[in-house]
C-alpha positions in Angstrom: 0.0 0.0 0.0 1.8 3.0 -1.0 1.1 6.0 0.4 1.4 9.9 -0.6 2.8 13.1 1.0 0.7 15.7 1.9 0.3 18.3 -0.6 2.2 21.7 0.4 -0.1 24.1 1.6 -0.4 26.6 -1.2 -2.3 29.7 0.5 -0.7 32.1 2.5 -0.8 32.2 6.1 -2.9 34.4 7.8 0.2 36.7 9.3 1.4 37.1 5.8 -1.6 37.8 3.7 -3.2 41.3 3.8 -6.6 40.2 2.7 -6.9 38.0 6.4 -6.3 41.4 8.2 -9.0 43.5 10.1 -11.0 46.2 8.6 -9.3 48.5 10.7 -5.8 47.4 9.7 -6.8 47.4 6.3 -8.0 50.7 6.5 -4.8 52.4 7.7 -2.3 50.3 5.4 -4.6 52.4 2.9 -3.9 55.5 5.1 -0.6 55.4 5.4 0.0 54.7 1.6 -2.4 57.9 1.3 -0.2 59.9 3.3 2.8 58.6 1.9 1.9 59.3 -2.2 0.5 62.7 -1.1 3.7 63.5 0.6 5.8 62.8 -2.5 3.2 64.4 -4.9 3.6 67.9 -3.1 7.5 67.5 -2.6 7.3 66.5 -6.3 5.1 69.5 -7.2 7.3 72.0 -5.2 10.0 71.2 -7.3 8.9 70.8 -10.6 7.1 74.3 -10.1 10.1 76.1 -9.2 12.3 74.3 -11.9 9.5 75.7 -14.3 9.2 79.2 -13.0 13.2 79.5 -11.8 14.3 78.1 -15.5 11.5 80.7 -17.2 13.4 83.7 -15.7 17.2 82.2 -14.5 20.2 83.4 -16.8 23.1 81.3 -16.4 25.2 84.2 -16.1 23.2 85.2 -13.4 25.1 83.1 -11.5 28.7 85.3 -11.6 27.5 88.7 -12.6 26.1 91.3 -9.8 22.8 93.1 -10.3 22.9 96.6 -12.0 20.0 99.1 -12.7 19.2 97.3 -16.0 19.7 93.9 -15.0 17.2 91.9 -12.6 19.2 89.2 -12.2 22.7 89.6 -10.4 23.1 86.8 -7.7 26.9 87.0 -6.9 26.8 89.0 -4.3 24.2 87.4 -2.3 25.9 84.2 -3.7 28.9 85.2 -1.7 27.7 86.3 1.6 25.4 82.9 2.2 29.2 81.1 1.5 30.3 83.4 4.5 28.0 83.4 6.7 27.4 79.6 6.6 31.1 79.0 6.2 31.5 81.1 9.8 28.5 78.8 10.8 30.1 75.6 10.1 33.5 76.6 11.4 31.2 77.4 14.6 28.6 74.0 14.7 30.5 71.4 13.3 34.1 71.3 15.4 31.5 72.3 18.9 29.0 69.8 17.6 31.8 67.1 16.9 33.1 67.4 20.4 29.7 67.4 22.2 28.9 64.2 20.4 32.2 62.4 21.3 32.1 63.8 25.1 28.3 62.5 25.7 29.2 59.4 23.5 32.5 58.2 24.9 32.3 60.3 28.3 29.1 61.2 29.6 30.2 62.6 32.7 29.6 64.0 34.9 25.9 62.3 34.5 23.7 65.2 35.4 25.5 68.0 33.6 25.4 65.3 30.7 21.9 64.9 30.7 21.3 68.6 30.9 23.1 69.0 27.6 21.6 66.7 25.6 18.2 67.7 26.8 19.4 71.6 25.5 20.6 70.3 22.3 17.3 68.1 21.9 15.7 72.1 22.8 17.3 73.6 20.7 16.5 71.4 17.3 13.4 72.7 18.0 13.5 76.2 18.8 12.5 78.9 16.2 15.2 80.7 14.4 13.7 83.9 15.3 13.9 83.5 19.0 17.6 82.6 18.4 17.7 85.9 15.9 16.2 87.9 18.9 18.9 86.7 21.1 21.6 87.4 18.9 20.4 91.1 18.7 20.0 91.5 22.3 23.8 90.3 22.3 25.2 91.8 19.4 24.2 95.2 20.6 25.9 94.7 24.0 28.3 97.5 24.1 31.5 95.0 25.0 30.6 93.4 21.5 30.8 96.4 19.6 33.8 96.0 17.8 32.3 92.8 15.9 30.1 95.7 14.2 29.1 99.5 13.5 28.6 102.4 15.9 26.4 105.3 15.6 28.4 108.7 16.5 26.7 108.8 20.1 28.1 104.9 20.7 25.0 103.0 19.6 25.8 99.8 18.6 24.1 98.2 15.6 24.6 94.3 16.3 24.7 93.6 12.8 27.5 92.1 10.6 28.7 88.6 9.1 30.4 88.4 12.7 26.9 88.2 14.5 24.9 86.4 11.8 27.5 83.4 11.6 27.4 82.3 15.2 24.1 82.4 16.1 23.6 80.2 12.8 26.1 78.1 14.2 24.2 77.4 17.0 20.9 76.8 14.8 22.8 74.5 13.2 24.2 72.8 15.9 21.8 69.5 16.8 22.2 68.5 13.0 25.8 67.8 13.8 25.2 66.8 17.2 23.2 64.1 16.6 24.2 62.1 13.9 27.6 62.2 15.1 26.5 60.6 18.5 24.5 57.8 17.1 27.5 56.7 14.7 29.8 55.9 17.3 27.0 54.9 19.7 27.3 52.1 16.7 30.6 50.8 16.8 31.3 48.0 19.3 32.8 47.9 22.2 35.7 45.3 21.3 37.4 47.8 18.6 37.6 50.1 21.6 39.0 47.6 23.8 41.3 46.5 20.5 42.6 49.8 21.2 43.1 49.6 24.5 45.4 46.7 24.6 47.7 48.1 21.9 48.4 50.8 24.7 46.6 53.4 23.4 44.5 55.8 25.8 41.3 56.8 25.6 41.9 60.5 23.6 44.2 58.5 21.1 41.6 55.9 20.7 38.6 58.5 19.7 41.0 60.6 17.7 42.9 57.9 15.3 39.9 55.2 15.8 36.8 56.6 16.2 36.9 59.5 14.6 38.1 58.4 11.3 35.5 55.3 11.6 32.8 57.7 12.1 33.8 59.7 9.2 30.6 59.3 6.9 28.3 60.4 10.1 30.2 63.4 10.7 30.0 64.4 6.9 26.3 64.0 6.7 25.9 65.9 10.1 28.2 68.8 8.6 26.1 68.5 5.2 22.1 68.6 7.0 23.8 71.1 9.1 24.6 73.6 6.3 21.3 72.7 4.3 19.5 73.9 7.6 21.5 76.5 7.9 21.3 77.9 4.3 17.8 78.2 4.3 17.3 80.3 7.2 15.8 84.3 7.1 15.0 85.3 10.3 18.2 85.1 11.3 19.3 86.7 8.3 17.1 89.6 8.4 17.3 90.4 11.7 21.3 90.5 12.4 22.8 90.7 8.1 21.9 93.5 7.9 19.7 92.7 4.5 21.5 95.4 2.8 21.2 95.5 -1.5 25.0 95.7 -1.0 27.5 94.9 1.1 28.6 97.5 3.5 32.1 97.4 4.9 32.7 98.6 8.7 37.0 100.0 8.6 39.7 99.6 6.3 41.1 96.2 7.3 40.2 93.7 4.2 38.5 91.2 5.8 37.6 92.2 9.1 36.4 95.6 7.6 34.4 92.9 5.6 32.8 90.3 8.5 32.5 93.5 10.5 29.8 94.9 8.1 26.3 94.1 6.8 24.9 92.7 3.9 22.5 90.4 2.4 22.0 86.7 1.6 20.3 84.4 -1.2 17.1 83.9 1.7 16.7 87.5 2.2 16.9 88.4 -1.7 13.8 85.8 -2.2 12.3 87.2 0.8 12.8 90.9 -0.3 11.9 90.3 -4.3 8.8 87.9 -3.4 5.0 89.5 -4.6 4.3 90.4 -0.9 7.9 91.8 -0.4 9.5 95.5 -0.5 11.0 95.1 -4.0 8.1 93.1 -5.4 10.0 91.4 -8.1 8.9 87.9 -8.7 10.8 86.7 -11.4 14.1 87.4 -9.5 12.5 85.9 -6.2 11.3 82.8 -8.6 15.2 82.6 -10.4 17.0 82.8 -6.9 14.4 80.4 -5.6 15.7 78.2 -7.9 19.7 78.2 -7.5 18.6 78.1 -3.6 16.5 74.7 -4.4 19.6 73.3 -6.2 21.7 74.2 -3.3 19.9 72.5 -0.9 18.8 69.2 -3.2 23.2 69.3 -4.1 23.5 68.9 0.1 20.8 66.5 0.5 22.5 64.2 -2.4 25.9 64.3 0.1 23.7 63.2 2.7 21.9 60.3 1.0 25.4 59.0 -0.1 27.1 58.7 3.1 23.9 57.8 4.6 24.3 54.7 2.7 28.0 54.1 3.7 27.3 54.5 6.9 24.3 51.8 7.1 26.5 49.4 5.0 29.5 49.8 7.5 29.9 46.1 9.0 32.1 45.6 11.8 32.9 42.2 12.8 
């Protein structure tokens, strides 16, 4: 008598199949692709709007020319100063945020003045800028700060320069390094620590020639959303820049006369030539809107790259 094997069940188990689930679940599956799609669609249309209306009124040589009375495009200048004033920014939030990271990482003492910096940094990601802004001008305009900017004849002190923009940037920008860095060497294991260790190396050695260069991609991509947050900003801009049509140098020195003095940035030139601003010019609010878009999708590239290398770092 010969006997047969059982034939191999060819439905789906209940925990695998979506048609088993509840109405409920069903229902916010459905949701949550609803919120997804919608998502991308108004990204996507964000974009491909201001690709159509920056490319209708963008001149390439926009890009390295300055604005003249016949000429509504122009964007070196502006250009310029957001390359200072996030380049004092970064100089600013990425070494502090670097260090912060590796102290409440490696460190984390003492315990209570550790906790009491990460909760400020976890505050601070969420502050608004213009709070920080309002800050910086109620310290900018300190008289012992004065020579970081202008005075009025009767010792008035204006608070606004590249010198008082960049910092308190900086410090808008600072979680975005913070954080990242943190979690990447929260991620390495213990033993290539201890592997460290036992070739005599101390503990400052180990996080500067071990660490540190492991947790290379997480520090880029910190540094990169930092300066993509950073970039976008206007409060900040507006309130201690200056947002001056042209740059206004403060003494004779070359640069300090420079970071000393005001000026404006590509946020505030959108902000100042959009329909509702004082200039009223759309089509060079739409054209900068445009190089500013491509500025920030260049960074966000950087950060999707080394995003991947740092989720396909194996360490055995």
């Amino acid at each position: 008598m010969s006997t047969t094997a059982p034939e191999a069940p060819t439905r789906k188990s209940a925990a695998g199949s979506s048609a088993a689930w509840r109405l409920s679940d069903r229902i916010g599956l459905g949701f949550a692709w609803f919120v997804g799609l919608l998502f991308c669609a108004i990204c996507a249309a964000i974009v491909i709007f201001m690709a159509v209306k920056g490319l209708q009124f963008l001149h390439v040589s926009d890009l390295w020319t300055n604005a003249t009375a016949t000429n509504g495009g122009g964007f070196l200048t502006p250009e310029e100063n957001t390359a200072i004033v996030v380049g004092i920014a970064m100089l600013i939030a990425v070494p502090v945020g670097v260090a912060i990271a590796v102290w409440l990482s490696e460190y984390n003492r003492p315990r209570v003045l550790a906790r009491v910096v990460e909760s400020t940094v976890e505050m601070l990601a969420g502050i608004p800028s213009i709070v920080l802004a309002l800050f910086g001008v109620l310290l900018f305009e300190l008289h012992d700060l004065s020579f970081l900017s202008q005075t009025t004849p009767t010792g008035a002190v204006y608070g606004l320069s590249f010198f008082a923009a960049g910092p308190i940037l900086g410090v808008l920008g600072l979680p975005y390094v913070v954080t990242p860095v943190r979690e990447g060497l929260q991620a390495i294991p213990n033993h290539v620590r201890e592997a460290s260790y036992a070739l005599g190396k101390s503990k400052a050695a180990t996080i500067r020639r071990v660490l540190l260069p492991a947790n290379r991609p997480s520090i880029i991509t910190g540094s990169m959303l930092s300066a993509g947050h950073v970039i976008g900003d206007t409060a900040i801009i507006l309130f201690l820049l200056g947002d001056t049509l042209t740059r206004y140098p403060v003494g004779h020195t070359p640069v300090l006369s420079l970071l000393r003095g005001t000026g404006d940035s590509m946020t505030s030139v959108i902000f100042d030539n959009a329909p509702t601003g004082d200039l009223n010019n759309p089509p060079k609010a739409y054209a900068m809107a445009f190089v500013l878009l491509l500025v920030v999708l260049a960074l966000n590239v950087v950060v999707d790259v080394f995003g991947r290398r740092t989720k396909e770092l194996r360490w055995s």
